[in-house]
C-alpha positions as CSV (number, residue, x, y, z in Angstrom):
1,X,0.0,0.0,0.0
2,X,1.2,3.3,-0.9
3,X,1.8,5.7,2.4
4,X,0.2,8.6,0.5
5,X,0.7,10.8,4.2
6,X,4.4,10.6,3.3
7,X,4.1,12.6,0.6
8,X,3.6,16.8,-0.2
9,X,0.8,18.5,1.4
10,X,-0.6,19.0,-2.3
11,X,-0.5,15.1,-3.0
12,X,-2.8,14.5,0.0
13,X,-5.1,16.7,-0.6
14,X,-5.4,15.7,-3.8
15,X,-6.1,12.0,-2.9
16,X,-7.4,12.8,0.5
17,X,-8.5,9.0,1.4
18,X,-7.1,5.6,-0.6
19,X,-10.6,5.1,-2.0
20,X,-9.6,7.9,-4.9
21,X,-7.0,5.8,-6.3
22,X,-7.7,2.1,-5.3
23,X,-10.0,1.6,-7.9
24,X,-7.1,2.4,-10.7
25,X,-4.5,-0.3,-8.8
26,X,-6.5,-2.8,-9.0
27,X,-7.8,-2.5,-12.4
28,X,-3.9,-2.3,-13.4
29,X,-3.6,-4.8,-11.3
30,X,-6.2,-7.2,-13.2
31,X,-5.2,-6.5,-16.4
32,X,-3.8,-9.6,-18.7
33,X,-0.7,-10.8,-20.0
34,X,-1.1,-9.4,-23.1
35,X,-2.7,-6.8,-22.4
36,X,-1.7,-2.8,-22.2
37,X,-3.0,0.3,-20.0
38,X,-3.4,3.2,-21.7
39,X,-4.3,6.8,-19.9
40,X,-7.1,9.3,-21.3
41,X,-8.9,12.1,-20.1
42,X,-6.5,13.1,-17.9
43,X,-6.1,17.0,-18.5
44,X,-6.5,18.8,-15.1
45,X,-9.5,21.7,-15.3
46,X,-9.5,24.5,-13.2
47,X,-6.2,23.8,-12.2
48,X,-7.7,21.3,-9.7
49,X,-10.0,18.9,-11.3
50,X,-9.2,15.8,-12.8
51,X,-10.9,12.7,-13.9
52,X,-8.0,10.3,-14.4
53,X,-9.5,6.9,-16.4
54,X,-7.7,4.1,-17.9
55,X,-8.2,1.9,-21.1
56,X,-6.6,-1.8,-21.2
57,X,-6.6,-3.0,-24.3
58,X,-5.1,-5.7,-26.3
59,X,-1.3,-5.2,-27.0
């Protein structure tokens, strides 16, 4: 597990809890052997939001 309170003030309070981020680990996580993640949407808006999402796909 990653010890996110470690880390710069900004990181945790961008990812205040571990339920923001979980969800992408373990979908990585899952993924097969020949498979590859791929990242979209991930441009920042308002210089605060995000909405991070990930694509697996056949390599």
């Amino acid at each position: 597990m990653v010890n996110y309170k470690t880390y710069s003030k900004a990181l945790q309070l961008s990812s205040p809890t571990p339920d923001h981020y979980l969800p992408m680990i373990y979908s990585i996580a899952l993924r097969g052997k020949n498979e590859k993640v791929s990242y979209f949407n991930d441009a920042v808006v308002g210089g605060s939001f995000s909405m991070t999402s990930l694509k697996i796909d056949k390599a």
